[in-house]
C-alpha positions in Angstrom: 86.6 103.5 118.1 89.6 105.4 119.6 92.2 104.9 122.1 92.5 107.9 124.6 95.5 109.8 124.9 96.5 112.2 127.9 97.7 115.4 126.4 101.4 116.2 128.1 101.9 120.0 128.6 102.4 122.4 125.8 105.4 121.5 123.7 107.0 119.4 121.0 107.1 115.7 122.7 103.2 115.0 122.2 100.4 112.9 124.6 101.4 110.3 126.6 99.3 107.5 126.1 96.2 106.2 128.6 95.2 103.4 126.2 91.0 103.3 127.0 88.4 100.9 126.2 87.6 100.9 122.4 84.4 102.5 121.8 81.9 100.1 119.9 81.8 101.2 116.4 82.1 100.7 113.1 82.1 102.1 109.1 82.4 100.6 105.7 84.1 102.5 102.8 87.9 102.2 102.2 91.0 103.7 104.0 93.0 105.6 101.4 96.2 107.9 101.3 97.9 111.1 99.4 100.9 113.3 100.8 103.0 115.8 99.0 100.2 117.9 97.3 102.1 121.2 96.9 99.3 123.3 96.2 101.4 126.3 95.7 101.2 124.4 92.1 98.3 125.8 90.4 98.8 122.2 88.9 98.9 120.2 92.2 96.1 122.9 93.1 93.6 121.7 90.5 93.8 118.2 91.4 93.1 118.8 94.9 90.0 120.7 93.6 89.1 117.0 92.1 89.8 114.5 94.5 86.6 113.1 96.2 86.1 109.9 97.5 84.6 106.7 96.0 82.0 106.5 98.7 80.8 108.7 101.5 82.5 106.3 104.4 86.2 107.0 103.2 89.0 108.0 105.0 91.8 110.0 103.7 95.3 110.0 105.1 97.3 112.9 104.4 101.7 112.4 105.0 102.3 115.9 104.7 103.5 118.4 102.7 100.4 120.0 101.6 101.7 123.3 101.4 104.1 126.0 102.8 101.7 128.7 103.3 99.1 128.4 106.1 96.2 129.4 104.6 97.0 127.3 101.1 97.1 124.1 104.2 94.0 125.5 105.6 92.2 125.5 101.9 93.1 122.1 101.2 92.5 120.5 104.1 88.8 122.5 105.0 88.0 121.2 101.3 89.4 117.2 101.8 87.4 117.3 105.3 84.2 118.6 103.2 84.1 115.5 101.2 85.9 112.8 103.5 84.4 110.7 106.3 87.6 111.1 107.9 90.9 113.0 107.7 94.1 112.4 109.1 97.0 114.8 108.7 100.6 114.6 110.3 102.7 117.3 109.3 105.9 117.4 106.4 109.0 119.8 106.1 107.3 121.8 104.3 104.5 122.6 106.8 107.2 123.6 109.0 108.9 126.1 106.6 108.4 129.6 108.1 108.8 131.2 104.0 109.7 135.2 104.7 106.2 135.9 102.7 103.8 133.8 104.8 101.9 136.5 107.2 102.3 133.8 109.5 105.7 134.1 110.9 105.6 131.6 113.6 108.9 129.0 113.8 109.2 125.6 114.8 107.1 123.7 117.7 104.7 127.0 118.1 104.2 126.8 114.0 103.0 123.1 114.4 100.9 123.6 117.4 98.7 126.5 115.1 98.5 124.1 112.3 97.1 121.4 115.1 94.7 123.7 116.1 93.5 124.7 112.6 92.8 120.9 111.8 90.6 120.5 115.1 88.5 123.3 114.0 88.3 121.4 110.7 88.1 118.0 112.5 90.9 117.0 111.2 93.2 114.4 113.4 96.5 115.0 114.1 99.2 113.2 115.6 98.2 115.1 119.0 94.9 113.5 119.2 93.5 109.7 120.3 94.6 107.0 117.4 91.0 106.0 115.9 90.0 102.8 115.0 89.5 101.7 111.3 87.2 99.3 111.3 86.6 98.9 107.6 87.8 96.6 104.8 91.1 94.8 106.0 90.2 96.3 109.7 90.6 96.7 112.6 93.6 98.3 113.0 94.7 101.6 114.7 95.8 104.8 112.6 98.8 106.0 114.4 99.6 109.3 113.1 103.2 110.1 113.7 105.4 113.6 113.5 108.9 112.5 113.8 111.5 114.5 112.3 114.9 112.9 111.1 117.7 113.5 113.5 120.8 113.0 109.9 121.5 109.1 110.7 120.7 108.5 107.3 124.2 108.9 106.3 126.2 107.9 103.3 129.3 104.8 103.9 132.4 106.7 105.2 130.6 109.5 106.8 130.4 109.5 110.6 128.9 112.2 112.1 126.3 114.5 111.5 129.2 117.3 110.1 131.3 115.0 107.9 127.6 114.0 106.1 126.3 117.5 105.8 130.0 118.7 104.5 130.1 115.3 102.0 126.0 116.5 100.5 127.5 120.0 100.4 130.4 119.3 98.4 127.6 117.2 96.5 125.2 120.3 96.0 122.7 118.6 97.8 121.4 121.3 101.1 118.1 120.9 101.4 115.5 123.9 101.9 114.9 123.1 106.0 118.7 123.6 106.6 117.0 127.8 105.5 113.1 127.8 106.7 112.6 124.5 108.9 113.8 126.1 112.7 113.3 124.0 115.8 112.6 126.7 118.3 112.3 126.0 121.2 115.1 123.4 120.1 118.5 123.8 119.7 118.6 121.6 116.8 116.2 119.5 114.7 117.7 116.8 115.6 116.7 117.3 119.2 113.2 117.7 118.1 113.1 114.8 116.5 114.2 112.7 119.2 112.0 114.0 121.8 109.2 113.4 119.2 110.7 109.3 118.7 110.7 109.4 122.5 107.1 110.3 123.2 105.7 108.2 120.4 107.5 105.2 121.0 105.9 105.5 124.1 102.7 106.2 123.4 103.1 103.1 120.6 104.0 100.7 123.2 100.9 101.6 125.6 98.7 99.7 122.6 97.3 96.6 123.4 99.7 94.2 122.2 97.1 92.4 120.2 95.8 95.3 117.5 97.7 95.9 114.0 98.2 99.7 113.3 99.0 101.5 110.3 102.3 103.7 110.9 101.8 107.2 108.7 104.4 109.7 109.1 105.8 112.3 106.2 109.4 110.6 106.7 109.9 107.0 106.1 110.7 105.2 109.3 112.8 102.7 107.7 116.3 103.7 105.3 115.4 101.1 102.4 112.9 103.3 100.6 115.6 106.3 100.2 118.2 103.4 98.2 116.9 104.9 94.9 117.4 108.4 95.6 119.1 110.3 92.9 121.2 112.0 95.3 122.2 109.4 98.2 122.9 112.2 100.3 119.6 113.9 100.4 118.9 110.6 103.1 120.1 113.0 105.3 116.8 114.6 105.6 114.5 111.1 105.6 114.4 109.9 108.6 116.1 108.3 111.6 117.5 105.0 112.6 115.3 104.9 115.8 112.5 103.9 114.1 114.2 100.9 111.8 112.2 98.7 114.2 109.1 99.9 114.5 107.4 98.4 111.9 107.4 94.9 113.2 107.7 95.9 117.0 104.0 97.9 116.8 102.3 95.2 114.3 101.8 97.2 111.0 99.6 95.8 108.8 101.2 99.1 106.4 103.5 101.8 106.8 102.4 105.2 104.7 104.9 107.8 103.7 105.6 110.5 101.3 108.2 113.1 101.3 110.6 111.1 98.6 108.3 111.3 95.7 108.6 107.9 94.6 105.1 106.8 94.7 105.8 102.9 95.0 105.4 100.0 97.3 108.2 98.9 99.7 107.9 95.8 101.4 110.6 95.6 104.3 110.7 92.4 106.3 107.8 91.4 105.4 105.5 94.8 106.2 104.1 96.9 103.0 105.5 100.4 103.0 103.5 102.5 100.9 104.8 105.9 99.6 101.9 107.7 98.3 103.4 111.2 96.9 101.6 113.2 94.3 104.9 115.3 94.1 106.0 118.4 91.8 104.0 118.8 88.0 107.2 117.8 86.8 107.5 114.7 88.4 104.1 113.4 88.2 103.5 114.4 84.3 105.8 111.5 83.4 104.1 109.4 85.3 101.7 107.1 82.8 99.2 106.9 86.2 96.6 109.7 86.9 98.2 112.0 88.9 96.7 112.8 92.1 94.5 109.2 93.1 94.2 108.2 96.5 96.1 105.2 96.8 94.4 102.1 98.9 96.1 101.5 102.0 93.9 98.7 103.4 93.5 95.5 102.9 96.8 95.8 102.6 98.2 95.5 99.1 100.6 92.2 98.0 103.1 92.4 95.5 102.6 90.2 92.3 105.6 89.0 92.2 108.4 86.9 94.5 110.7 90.0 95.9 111.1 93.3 97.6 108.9 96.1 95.8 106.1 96.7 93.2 104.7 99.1 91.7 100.4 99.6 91.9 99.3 102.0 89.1 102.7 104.0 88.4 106.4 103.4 87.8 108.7 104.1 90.7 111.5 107.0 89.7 114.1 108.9 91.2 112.7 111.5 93.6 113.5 115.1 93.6 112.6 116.4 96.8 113.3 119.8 98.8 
């Protein structure tokens, strides 16, 4: 099952939804997620090499930040769609780098569009093509793959625009790694990019029929409470955007899925999970007492034990230190 989408001409604002019929369908098996593989780690590398699923009628979601490089994203995501019933990819910073040693020199919107067109000759989805349907355990409910960017709303108390934040990090030492290898082009800024991306999704989000739960994945968080443990408050800067505080609730998740802050941990924010499933750098996950690497369950959607805010299924929650 899938709703159609009408592709919009080349560019960086995505299809513009035709919502169609659902196609009759349906799968058992178990909807799971990973993001923030780094396989430039020939750590991070040789748990990619073991990850398979638990049955042959899994899905994998993948929040990004597989790799720099486009052939190491190529290699891990041929090999994930080799064993997976279904992958779904949307696209991290670190896609988007353009390093000065990748033979692939492309920048900004063009780079994205050649990594969307490697995944559809894996089969891969992309936030480019129709939302499926998952139909399985704690189902139905659409997979909305989003690429949205942060446009620096994120900011720290005292800070009001975009300058006075990025001078307060600076002074800080936080800059992170896009302000040198993420490029908008055709954009003049990121920022831009990211809200023509909010624009077209929110759109494409609100042709749904108003009656199906979806399952929000995107790199970024889409709401600021999962960057309040940060060990540098003004990396926020580079996690997200304000536009989509609402989106949760307004397009019915049953889950939102994230990476990118490598805190592996789960969120709940007015009353939606938000799942941040991050294997993260060797460093970072060899402290961790849970195996490092394991798809984490995304549907049903988990329940924390206990009366509050967050828990913690299968690891401990730390500090992220993210580039």
């Amino acid at each position: 099952m899938t709703y159609e989408t009408r592709a919009l001409p080349p560019g960086a604002t995505g299809p513009a939804p035709t919502p169609g019929s659902p196609q009759v369908g349906g799968h058992r098996g178990t909807l799971v997620a990973v993001s923030d593989l780094h396989v430039r780690y020939q750590e991070n590398r040789d748990i990619v090499e073991g990850l398979r699923p638990e049955s042959d009628d899994d899905w994998l979601l993948v929040a990004g930040d597989v790799g720099e490089y486009v052939s190491d994203i190529r290699w891990a995501l041929t090999l994930l769609s080799s064993r997976f019933a279904k992958v779904i990819w949307v696209p991290g910073n670190h896609e988007l780098w353009t390093p000065e040693n990748d033979p692939v020199q492309l920048r900004g919107v063009a780079r994205y569009e050649h990594l969307v067109e490697i995944c559809r000759e894996l089969g891969v989805l992309t936030p480019e093509d129709p939302y499926p349907v998952w139909e399985g355990a704690g189902g139905p409910a659409v997979i909305a793959p989003l690429f949205l960017l942060y446009d620096y709303t994120f900011r720290q108390p005292g800070t009001a625009s975009k300058e006075e934040a990025l001078a307060q990090a600076e002074k800080a030492g936080v800059i992170c790694t896009d302000e040198h290898f993420l490029h908008p082009d055709p954009y003049p800024t990121r920022e831009a990019w990211c809200r023509a991306r909010v624009a077209a999704t929110e759109a494409r989000l609100a042709a749904l029929p108003p009656d199906v739960a979806t399952v929000l994945v995107n790199h970024w968080p889409v709401v600021r409470e999962p960057t309040d443990p940060l060990w540098y408050p003004d990396f926020a800067l580079w996690c997200g955007t304000e536009a989509t505080a609402d989106w949760p609730r307004r397009f019915r998740a049953a889950t939102v899925v994230y990476g990118h802050l490598h805190i592996p941990r789960l969120l709940v924010c007015d009353g939606v999970p938000h799942q941040e499933v991050s294997l993260g750098y060797p460093r970072e996950w060899q402290r961790r007492s849970r195996a490092p690497g394991r798809p984490v369950r995304i549907l049903p959607a988990p329940v924390p034990v206990a009366a509050g805010t967050t828990g913690t299924p299968g690891t401990t929650g730390t500090p992220g230190t993210t580039t």
